[in-house]
N, C-alpha and C positions, 0 to 999 in steps of 0.2 A: 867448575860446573861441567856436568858432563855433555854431549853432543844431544844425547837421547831428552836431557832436561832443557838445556837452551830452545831444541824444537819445542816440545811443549810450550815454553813459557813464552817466543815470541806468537804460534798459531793463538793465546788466549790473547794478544797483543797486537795483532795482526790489523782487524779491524778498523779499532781504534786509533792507532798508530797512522794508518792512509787516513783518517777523517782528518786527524789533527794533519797532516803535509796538506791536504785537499785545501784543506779551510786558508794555511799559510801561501799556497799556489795560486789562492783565484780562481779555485776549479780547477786549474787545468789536473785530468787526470793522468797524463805520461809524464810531466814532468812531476808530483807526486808521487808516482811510482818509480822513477827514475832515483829519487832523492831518500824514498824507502828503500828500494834495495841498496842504496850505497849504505844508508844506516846500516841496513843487517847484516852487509858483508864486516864493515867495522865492528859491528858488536860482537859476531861470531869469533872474529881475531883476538879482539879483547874479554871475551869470555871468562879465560882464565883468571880476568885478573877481578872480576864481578865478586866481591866480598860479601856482599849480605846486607852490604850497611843502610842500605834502600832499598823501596820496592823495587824488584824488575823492571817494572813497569816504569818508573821515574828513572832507570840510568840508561834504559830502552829508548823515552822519550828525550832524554838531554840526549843521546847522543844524534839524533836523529833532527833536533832540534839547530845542533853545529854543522849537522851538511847542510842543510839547510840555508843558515848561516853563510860557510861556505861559498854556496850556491850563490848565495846573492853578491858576495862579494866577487865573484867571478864575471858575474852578468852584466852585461850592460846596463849605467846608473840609472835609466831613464826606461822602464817595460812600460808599454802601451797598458791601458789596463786592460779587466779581461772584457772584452763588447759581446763575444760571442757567447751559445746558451752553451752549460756544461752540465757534465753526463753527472751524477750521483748514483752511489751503488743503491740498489735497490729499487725498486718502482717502478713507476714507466720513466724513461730518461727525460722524453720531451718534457710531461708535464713538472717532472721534477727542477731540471733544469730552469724551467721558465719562472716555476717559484723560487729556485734558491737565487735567479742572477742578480738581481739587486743588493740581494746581502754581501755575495761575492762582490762584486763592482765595490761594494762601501767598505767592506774589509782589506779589498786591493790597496785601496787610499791611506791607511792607518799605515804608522810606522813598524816596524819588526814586532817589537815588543809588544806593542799593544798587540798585533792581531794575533801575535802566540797566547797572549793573555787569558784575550775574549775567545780561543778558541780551545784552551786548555779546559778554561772556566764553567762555558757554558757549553761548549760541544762533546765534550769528553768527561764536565761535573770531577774535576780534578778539585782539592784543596788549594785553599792561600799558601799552605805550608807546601805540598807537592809542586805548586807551579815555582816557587820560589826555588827547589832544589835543581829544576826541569831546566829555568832563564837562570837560575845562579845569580838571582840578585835577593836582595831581604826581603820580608811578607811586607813590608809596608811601603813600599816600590812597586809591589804586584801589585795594593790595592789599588794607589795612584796610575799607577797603567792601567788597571781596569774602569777606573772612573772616564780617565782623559777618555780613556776607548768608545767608553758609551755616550760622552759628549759629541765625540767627531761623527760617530755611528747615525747617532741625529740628526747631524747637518747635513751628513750624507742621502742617508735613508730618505725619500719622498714617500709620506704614505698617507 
């Protein structure tokens, strides 16, 4: 892959790529962004070895997916969840913030998998088959994670 097509294909990636770290973070947006560029300095290294056999887009998101990963495994077992409001790109911050914090806070609570799940699924409208390549578990492991998600999601959520 050349440098000139890698830029193209993560700028149409870009976007979507911080929603899904955003939604996995809890809001927080530096650590997000933190967790993105570590993806894109790893993906640009590995570049070369980007075959074709998936979209861009799903070896962009596994990889991105594993610092991620990573990350967590680095961090301390135990993060406070997220209390405070967080910024969302677009709109006005406050007001956005105030409507997303709740879903963040319920999201926070869900395990890895599920909130890659729910956030692949419904924030990003990813495939069973794409999210399955993304978490590298079977489609029917996905769905089971997206169920349990939406059950926790409920207990969490007050509405």
């Amino acid at each position: 892959m050349t440098q000139e097509r890698f830029i193209s294909q993560v700028r149409e990636q870009q976007e979507p790529l911080r929603r899904f770290l955003l939604a996995l973070c809890g809001g927080d947006d530096a650590l997000a962004d933190d967790i993105a560029q570590d993806a894109l300095v790893r993906a640009y290294v590995a570049s070369g070895s980007f075959l074709g056999l998936s979209k861009f887009s799903t070896w962009l998101f596994r990889i991105a997916y594993n610092c991620y990963i990573d990350y967590c495994r680095k961090a301390k077992p135990q993060q406070a969840p997220v209390e405070e409001a967080v910024n969302l790109p677009g709109g006005d911050a406050s007001d956005a913030s105030f409507r997303y914090q709740q879903l963040y806070q319920a999201l926070d609570k869900l395990p890895q998998k599920e909130k890659a799940a729910v956030a692949l699924f419904y924030f990003e409208d990813r495939s069973i088959k794409e999210i399955s390549a993304i978490l590298d578990m079977p489609q029917g492991t996905v769905k089971y994670q997206l169920s349990m998600a939406r059950t926790h999601l409920k207990q969490h959520i007050q509405l």
